[in-house]
Structures are given as structure tokens and as C-alpha cells.
DSSP file (Angstrom, degrees, kcal/mol; ACC not computed):
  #  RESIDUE AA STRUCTURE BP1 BP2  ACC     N-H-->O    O-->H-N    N-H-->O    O-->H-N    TCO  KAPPA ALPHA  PHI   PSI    X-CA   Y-CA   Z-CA
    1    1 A X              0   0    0      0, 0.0     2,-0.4     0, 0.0    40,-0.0   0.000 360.0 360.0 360.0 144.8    7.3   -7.0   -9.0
    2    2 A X        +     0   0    0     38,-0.1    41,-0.8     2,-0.0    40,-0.5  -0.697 360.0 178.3 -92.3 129.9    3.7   -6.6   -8.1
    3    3 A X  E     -a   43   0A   0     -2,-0.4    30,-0.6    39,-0.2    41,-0.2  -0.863   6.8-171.7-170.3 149.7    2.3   -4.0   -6.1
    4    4 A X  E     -ab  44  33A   0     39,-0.5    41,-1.4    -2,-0.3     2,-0.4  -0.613  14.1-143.7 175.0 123.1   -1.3   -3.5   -5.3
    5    5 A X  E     -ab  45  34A   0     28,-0.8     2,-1.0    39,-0.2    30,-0.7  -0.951  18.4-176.0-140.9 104.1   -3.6   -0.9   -3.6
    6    6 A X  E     -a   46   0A   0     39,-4.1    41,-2.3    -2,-0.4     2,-0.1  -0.809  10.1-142.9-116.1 150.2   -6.5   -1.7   -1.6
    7    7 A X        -     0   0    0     -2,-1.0    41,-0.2    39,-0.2     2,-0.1  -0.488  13.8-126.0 -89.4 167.5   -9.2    0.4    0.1
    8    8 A X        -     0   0    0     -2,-0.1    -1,-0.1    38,-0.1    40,-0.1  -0.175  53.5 -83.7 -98.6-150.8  -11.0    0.2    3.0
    9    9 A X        -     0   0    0      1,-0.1    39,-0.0    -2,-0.1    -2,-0.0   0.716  47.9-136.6 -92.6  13.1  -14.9    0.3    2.7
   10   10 A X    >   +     0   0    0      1,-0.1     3,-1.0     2,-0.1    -1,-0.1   0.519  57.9 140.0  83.4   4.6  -14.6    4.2    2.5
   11   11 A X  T 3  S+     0   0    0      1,-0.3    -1,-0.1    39,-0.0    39,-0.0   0.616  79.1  16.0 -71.9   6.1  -17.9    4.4    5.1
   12   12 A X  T 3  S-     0   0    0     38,-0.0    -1,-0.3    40,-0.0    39,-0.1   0.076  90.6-168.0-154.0  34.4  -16.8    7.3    7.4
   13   13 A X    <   -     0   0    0     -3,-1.0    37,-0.2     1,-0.1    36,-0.1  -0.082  21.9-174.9 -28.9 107.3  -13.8    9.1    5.2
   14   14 A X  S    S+     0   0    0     35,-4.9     2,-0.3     3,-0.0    -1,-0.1   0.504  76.1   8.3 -87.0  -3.1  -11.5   11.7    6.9
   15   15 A X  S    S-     0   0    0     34,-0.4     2,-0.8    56,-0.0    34,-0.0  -0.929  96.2 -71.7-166.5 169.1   -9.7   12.3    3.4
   16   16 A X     >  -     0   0    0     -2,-0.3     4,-2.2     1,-0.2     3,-0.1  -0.816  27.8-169.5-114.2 115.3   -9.8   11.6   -0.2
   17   17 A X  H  > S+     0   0    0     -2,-0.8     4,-2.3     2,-0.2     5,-0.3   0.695  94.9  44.4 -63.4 -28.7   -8.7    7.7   -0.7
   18   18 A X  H  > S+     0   0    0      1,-0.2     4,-3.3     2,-0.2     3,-0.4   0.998 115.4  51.0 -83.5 -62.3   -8.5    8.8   -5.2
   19   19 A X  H  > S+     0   0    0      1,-0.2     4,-2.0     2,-0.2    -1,-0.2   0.852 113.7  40.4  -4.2 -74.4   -6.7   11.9   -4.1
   20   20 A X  H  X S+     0   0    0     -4,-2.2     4,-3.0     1,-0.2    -1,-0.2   0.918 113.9  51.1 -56.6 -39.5   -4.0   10.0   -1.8
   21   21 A X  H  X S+     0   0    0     -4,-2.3     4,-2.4    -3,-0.4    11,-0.2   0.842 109.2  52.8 -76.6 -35.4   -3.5    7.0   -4.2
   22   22 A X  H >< S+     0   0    0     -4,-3.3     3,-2.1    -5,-0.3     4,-0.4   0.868 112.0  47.9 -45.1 -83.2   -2.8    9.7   -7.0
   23   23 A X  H >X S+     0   0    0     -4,-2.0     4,-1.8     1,-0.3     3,-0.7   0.601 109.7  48.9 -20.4 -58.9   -0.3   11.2   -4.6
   24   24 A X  H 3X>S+     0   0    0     -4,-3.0     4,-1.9     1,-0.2     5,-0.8   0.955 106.4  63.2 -57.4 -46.7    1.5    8.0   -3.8
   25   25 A X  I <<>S+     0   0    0     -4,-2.4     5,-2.5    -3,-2.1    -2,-0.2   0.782  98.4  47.9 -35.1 -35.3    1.6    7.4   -7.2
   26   26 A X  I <45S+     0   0    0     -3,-0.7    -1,-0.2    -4,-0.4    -2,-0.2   0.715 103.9  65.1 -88.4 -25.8    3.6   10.2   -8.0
   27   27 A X  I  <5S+     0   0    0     -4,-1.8    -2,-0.2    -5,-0.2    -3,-0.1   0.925 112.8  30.9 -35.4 -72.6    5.9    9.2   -5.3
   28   28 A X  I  <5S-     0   0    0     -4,-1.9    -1,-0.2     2,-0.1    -2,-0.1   0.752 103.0-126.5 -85.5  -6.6    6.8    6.0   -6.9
   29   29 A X  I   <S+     0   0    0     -5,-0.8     2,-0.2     1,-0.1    -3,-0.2   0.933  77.0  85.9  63.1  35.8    6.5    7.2  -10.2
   30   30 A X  S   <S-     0   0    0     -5,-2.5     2,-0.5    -6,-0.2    -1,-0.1  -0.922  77.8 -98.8-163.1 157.5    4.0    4.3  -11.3
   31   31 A X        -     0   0    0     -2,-0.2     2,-0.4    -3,-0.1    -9,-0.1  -0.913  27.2-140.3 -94.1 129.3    0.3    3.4  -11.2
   32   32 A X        -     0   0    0     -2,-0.5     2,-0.3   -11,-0.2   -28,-0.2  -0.749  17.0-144.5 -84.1 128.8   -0.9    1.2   -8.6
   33   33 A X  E     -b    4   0A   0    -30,-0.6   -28,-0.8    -2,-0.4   -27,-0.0  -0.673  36.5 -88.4 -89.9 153.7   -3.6   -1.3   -9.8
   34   34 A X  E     -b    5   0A   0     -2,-0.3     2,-0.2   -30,-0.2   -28,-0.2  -0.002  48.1-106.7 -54.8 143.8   -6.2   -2.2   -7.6
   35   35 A X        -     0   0    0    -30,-0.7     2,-0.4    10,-0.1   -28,-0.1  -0.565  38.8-164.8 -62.7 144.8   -5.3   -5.6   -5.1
   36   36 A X    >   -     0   0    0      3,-0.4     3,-1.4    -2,-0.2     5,-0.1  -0.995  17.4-116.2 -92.5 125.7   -7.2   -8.8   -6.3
   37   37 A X  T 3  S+     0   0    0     -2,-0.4    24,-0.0     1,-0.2     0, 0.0  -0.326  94.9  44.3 -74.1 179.3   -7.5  -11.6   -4.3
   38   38 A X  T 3  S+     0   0    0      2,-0.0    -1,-0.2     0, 0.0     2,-0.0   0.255 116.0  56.2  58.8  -7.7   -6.2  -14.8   -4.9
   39   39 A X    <   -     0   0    0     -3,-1.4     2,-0.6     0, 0.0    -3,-0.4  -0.423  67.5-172.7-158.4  91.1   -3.0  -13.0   -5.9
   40   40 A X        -     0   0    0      1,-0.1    22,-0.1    22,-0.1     4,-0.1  -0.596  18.4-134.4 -69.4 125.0   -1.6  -11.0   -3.6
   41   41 A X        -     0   0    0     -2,-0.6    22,-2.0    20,-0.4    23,-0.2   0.509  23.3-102.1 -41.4-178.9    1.4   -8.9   -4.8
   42   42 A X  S    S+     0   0    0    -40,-0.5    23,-0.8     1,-0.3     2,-0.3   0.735 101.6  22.7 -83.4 -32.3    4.4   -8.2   -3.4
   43   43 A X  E    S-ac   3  65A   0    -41,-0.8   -39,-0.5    21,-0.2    -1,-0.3  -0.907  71.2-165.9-144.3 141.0    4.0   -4.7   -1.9
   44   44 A X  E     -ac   4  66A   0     21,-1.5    23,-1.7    -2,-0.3   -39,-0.2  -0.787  17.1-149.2-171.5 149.3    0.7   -3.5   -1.2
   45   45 A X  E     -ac   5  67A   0    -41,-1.4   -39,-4.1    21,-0.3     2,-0.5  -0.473  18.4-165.8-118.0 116.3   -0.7    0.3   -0.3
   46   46 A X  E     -ac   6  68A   0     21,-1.3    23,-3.9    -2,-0.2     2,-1.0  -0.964   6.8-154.2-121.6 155.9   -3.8   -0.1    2.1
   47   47 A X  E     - c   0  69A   0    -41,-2.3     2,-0.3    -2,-0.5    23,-0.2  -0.997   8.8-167.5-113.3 129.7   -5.7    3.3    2.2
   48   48 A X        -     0   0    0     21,-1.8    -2,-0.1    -2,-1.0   -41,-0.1  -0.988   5.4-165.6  23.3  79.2   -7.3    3.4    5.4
   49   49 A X        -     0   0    0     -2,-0.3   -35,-4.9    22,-0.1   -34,-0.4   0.390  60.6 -12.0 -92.5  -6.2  -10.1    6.4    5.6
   50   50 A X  S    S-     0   0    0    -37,-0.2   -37,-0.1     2,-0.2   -40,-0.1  -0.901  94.7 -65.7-162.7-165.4  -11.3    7.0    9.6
   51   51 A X  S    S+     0   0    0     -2,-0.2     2,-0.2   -39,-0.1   -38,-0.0   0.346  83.4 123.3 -73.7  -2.2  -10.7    5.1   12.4
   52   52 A X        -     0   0    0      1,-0.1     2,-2.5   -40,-0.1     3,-0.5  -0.327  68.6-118.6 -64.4 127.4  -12.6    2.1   11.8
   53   53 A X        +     0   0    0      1,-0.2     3,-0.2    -2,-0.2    -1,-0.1  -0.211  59.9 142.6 -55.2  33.1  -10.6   -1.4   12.0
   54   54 A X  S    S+     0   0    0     -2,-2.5     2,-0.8     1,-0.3    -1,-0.2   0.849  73.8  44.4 -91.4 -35.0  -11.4   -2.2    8.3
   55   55 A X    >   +     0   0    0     -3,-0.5     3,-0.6     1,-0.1    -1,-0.3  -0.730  61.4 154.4-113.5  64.6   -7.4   -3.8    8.2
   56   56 A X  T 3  S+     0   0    0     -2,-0.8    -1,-0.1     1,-0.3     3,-0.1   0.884  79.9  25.1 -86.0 -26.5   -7.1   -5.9   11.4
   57   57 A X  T >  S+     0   0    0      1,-0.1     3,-3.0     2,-0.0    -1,-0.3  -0.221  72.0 161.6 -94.3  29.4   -4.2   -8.4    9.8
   58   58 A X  G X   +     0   0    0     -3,-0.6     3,-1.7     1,-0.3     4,-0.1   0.645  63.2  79.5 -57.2  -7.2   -2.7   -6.3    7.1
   59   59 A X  G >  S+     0   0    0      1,-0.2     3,-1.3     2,-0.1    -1,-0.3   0.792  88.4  61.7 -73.3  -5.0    0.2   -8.4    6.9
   60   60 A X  G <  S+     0   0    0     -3,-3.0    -1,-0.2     1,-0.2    -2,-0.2   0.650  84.5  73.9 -92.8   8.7   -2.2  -10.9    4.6
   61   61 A X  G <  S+     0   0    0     -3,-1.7   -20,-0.4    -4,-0.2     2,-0.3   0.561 103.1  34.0 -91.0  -7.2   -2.8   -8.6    1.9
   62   62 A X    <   -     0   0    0     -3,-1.3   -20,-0.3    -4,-0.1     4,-0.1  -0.831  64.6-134.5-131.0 166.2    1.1   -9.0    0.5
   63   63 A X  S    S+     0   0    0    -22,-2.0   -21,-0.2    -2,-0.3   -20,-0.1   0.269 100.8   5.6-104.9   6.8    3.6  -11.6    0.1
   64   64 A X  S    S+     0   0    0    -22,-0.3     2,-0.2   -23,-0.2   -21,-0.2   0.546 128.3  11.1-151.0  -9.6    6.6   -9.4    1.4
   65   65 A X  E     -c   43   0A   0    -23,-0.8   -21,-1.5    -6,-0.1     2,-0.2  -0.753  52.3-165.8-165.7 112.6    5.6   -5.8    2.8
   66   66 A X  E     -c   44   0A   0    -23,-0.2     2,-0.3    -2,-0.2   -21,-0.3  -0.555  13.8-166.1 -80.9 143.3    1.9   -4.2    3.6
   67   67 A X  E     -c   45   0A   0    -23,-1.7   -21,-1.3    -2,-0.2     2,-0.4  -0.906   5.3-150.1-137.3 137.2    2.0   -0.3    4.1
   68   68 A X  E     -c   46   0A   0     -2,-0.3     2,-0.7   -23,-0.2   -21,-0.2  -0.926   8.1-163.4-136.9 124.6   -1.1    1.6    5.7
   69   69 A X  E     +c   47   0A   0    -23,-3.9   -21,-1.8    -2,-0.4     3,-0.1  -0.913  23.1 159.0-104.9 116.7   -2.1    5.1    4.9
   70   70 A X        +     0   0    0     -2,-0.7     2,-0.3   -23,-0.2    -1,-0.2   0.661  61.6  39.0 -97.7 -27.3   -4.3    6.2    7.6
   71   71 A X  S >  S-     0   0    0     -3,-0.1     3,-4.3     3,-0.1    -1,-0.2  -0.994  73.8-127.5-147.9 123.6   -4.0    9.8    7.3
   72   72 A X  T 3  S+     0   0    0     -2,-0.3     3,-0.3     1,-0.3   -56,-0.0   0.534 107.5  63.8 -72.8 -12.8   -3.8   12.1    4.4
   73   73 A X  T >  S+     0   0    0      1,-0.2     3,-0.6     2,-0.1     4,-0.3   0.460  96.6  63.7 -54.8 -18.2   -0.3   13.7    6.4
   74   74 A X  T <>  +     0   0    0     -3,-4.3     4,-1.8     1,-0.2    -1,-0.2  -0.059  67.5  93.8-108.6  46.8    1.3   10.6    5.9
   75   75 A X  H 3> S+     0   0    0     -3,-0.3     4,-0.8     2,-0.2    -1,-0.2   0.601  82.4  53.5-112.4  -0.6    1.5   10.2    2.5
   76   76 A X  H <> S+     0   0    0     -3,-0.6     4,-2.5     2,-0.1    -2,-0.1   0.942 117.7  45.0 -77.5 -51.9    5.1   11.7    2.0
   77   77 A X  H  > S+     0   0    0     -4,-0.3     4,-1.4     1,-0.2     5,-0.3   0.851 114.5  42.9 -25.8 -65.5    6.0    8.9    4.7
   78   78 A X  H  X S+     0   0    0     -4,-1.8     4,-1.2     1,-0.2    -1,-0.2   0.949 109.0  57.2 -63.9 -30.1    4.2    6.0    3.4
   79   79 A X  H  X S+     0   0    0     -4,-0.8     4,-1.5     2,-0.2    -2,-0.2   0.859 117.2  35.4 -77.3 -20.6    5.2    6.7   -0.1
   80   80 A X  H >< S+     0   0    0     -4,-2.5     3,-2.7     2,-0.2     4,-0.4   0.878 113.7  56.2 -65.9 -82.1    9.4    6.6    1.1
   81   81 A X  H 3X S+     0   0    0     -4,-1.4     4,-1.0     1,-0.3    -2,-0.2   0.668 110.5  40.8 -40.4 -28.4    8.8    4.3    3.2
   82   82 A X  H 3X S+     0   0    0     -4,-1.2     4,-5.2    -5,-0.3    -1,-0.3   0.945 113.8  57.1 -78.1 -40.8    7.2    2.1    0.1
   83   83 A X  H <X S+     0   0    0     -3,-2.7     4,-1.9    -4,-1.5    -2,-0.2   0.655 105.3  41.4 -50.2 -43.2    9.9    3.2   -1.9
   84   84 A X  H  > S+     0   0    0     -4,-0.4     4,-1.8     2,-0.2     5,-0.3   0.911 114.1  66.4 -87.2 -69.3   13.3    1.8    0.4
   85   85 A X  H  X S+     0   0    0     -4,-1.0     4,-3.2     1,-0.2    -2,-0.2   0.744 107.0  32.9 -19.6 -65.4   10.5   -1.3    0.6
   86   86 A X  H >X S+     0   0    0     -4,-5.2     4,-1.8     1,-0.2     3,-0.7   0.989 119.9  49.3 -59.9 -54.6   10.9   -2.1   -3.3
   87   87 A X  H 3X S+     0   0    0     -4,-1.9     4,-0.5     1,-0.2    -1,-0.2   0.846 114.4  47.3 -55.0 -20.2   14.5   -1.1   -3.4
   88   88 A X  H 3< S+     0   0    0     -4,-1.8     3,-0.4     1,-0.2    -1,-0.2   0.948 118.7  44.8 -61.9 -52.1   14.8   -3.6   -0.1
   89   89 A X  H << S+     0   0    0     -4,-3.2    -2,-0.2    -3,-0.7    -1,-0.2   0.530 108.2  49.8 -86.9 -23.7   12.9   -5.9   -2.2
   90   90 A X  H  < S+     0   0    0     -4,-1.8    -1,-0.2    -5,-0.2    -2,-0.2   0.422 106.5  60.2 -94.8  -5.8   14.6   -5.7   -5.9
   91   91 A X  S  < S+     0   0    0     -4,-0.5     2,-0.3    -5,-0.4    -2,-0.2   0.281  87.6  91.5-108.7  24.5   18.2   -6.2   -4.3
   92   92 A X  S    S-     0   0    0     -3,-0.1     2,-0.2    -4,-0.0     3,-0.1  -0.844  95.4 -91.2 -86.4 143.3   17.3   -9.9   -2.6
   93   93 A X    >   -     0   0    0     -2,-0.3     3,-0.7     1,-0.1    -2,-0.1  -0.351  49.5 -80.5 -85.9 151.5   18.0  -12.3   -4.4
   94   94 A X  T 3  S+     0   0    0      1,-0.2    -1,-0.1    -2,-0.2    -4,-0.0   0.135 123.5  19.7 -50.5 133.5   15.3  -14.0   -7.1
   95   95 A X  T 3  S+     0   0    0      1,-0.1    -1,-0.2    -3,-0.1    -2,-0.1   0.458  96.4 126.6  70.8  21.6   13.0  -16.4   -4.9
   96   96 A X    <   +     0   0    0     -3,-0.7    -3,-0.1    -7,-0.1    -2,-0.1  -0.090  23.5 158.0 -51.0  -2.9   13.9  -14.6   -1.0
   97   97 A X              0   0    0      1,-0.2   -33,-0.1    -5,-0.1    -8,-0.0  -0.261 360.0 360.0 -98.4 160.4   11.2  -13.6    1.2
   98   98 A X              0   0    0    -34,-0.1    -1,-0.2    -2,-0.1   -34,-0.1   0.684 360.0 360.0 -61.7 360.0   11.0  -13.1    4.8
């Protein structure tokens, strides 16, 4: 399974996006590699850094589940929340998604 961390363009930052992605990291107990395009992942971590609209579609950044950290409080949240996502996502069966 793939999963995938993108930023926004970081221009107005209420928090620190290297800081958060560690954090989630430790959550899931894995390093997330940066998103690429042209091959979107399965799961992917969009860091979000002010209010700014950077992520008006997230759903196109994954092929089965997007998650969006807007706020440096939600990063116990997003990182469960990512967490029942893979386990959601490793018990369907090979070649499944919504």
C-alpha cells in the first residue's frame, strides 16, 4: 500500500508542516514519502498550513482516502483517523476500491 504526504505552498504557515509530518509519522509508525504526481497512492496526508484554499478537490490526490491536517491540534485525530483508514483499506479484498 502506498501512502503519500503532500504540502500546501507553505506561504502564510500557522504551524510547523516538518514538525506535524514527523508527528503523524510516529502515529503510524512509518515514514511518509513525499506525493508525486502521476501516481497517486492510496492514502494520502495533505498538510494544510493557514487558511488559504491551497486543496480545493482533495479527493484527487489518492486513489482511496485523502486526509487533511489543517491544524497542528489535529494531529492525534488525523493520525487515527489515517490509521482505521489503512486498516479499512488492508481488509478489502485485493483490487476493491470505492
Amino acid at each position: 500500500m502506498r501512502i503519500a504526504v503532500k504540502y500546501c505552498g507553505g506561504c502564510n504557515p500557522d504551524y510547523d508542516a516538518q514538525a506535524a509530518k514527523a508527528a503523524i509519522e510516529a502515529v503510524l509508525g512509518r515514514e511518509l514519502p513525499l506525493w508525486s504526481e502521476g501516481a497517486p497512492p492510496e492514502v494520502c496526508l495533505l498538510v494544510k498550513q493557514c487558511r488559504s484554499d491551497c486543496f480545493a478537490h482533495p479527493e484527487q490526490f489518492s486513489t482511496y482516502r485523502t486526509y487533511l491536517l489543517e491544524r497542528e491540534n489535529e494531529i492525534p485525530r488525523v493520525g487515527a483517523a489515517i490509521l482505521e483508514g489503512i486498516r479499512e483499506l488492508e481488509r478489502r479484498p485485493k483490487g476493491r476500491e470505492e
